[in-house]
Rosetta silent file (secondary structure, phi, psi, omega in degrees, C-alpha in Angstrom):
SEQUENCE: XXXXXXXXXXXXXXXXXXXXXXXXXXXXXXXXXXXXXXXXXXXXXXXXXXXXXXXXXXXXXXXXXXXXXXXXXXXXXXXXXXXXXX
SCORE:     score description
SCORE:     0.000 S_00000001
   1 L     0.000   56.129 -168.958   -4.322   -8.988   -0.193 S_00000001
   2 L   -85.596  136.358  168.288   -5.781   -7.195   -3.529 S_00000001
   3 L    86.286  -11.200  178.856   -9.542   -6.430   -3.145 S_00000001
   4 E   -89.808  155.691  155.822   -9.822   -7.666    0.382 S_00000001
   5 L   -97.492  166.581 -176.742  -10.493   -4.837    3.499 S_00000001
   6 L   -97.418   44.991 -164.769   -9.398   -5.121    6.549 S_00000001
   7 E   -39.506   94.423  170.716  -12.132   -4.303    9.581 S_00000001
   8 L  -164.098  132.196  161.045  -10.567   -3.613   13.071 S_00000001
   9 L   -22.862   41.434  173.695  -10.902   -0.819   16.189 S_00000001
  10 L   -27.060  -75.003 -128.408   -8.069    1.302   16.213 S_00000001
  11 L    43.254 -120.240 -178.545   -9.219    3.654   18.588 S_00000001
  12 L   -86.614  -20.803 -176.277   -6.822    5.340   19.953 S_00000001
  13 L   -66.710  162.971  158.975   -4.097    2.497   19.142 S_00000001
  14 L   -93.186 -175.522 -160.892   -1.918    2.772   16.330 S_00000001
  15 H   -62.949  -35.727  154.448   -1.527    0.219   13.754 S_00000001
  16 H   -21.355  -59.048 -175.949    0.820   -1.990   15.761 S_00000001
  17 H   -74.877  -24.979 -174.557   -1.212   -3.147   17.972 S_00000001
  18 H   -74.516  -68.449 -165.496   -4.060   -4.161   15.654 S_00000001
  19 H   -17.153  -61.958  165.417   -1.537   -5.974   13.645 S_00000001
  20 H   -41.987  -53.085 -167.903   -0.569   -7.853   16.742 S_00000001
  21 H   -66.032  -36.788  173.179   -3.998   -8.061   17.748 S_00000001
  22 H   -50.065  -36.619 -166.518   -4.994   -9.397   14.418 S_00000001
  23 H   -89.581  -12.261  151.739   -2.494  -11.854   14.512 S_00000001
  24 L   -39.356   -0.740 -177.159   -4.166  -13.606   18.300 S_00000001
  25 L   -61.735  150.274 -155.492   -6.954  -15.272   16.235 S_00000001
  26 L  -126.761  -28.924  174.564   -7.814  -18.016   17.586 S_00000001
  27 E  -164.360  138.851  165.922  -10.805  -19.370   15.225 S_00000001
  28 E  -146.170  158.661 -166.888  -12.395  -18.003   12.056 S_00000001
  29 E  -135.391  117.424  142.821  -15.307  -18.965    9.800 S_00000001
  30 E    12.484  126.184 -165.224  -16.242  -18.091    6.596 S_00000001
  31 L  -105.387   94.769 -176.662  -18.586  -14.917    5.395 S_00000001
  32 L   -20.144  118.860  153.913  -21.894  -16.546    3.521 S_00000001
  33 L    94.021   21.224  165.014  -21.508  -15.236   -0.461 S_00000001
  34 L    59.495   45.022  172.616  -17.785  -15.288   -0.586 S_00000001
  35 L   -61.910  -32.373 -171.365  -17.910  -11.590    1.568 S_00000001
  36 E   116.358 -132.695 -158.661  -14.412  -12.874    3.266 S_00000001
  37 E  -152.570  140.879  159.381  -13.778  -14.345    6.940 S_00000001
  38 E   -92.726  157.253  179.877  -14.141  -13.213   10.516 S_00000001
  39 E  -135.681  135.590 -167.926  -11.766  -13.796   13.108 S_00000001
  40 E  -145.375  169.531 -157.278  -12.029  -13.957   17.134 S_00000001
  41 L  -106.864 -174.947 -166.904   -9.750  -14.833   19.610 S_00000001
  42 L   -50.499  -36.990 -179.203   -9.654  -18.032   22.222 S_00000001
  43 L   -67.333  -24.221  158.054  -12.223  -15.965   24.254 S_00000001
  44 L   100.288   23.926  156.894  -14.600  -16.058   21.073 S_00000001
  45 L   -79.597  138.140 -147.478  -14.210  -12.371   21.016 S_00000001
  46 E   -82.240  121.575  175.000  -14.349  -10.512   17.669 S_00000001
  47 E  -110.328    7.495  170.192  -10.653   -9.528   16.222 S_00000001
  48 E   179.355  153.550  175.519  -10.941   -8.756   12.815 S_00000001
  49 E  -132.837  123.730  174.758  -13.032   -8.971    9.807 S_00000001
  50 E  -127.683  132.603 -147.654  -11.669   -9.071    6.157 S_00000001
  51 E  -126.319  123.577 -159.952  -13.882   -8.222    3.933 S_00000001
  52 E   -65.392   97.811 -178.022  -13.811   -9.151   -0.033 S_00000001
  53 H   -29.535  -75.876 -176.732  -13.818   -5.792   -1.767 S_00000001
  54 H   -37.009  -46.593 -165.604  -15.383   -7.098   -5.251 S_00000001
  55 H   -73.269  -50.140  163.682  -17.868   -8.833   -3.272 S_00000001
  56 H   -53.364  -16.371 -176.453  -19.503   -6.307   -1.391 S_00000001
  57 H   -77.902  -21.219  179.465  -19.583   -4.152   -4.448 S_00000001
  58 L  -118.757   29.047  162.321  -22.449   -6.944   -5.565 S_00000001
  59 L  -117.819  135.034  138.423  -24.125   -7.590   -2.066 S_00000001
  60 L   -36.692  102.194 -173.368  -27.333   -6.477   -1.029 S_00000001
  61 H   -70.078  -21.367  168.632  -26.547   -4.152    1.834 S_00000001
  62 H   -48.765  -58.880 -175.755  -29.848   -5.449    3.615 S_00000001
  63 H   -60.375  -39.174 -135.314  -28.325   -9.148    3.907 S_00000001
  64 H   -41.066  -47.939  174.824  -24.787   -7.907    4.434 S_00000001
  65 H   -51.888  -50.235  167.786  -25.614   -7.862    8.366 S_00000001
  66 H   -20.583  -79.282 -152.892  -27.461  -11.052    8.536 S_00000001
  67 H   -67.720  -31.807 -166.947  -24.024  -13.171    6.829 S_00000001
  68 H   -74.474  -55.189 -169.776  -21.522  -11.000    9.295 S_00000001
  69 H   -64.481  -28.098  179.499  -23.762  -12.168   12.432 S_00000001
  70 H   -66.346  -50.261 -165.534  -23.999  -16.090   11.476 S_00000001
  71 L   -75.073    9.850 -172.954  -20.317  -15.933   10.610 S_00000001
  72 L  -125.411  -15.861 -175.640  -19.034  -14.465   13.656 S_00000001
  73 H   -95.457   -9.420 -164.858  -21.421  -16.673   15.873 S_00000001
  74 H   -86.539  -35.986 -168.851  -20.197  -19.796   13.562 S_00000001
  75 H   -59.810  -42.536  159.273  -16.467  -18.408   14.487 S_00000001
  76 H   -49.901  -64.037  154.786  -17.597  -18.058   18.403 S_00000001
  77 H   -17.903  -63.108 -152.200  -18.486  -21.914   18.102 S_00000001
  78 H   -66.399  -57.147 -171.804  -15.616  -22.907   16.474 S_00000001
  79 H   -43.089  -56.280  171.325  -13.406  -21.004   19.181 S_00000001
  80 H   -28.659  -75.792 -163.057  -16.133  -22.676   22.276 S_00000001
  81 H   -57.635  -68.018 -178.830  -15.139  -26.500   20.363 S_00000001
  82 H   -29.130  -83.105 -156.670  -11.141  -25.355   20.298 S_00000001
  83 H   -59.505  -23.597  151.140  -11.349  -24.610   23.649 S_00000001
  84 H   -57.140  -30.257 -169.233  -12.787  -27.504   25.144 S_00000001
  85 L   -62.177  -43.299 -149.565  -10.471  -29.854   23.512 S_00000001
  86 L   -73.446    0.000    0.000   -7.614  -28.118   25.375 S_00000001
């Protein structure tokens, strides 16, 4: 995974569980301007965001929020459409 990050809550967990937790995705969508990809789980809740290193070093930190919120609402969709099928 060279140049991407990894985004996710520890809190108080250790790294097990986000790994696990990481690995529950359920739908993910694409980050506008080749940023990386969010990921959320059947409930269309968010579980992880990887995030292109290289890329971010050449985004506009103004937009950056804009492209994380479309792609995580495109990701909720996708999960919503999954879930119906079922």
């Amino acid at each position: 995974m060279n140049g991407l990050l990894r985004l996710h809550d520890l809190g108080d967990e250790d790294d097990r569980w986000a790994t696990s937790r990481r690995e529950e995705h359920f739908a993910s969508a694409d980050i506008d301007a080749g940023l990386g990809r969010v990921h959320v789980d059947d409930a269309g809740d968010l579980v992880a965001v990887d995030l292109d290193e290289r890329a971010l070093r050449t985004m506009n930190p103004a937009a950056l929020g804009g492209h994380l919120l479309a792609a995580i609402e495109r990701a909720e969709q996708a999960a919503r459409a999954e879930g119906g099928k079922r």
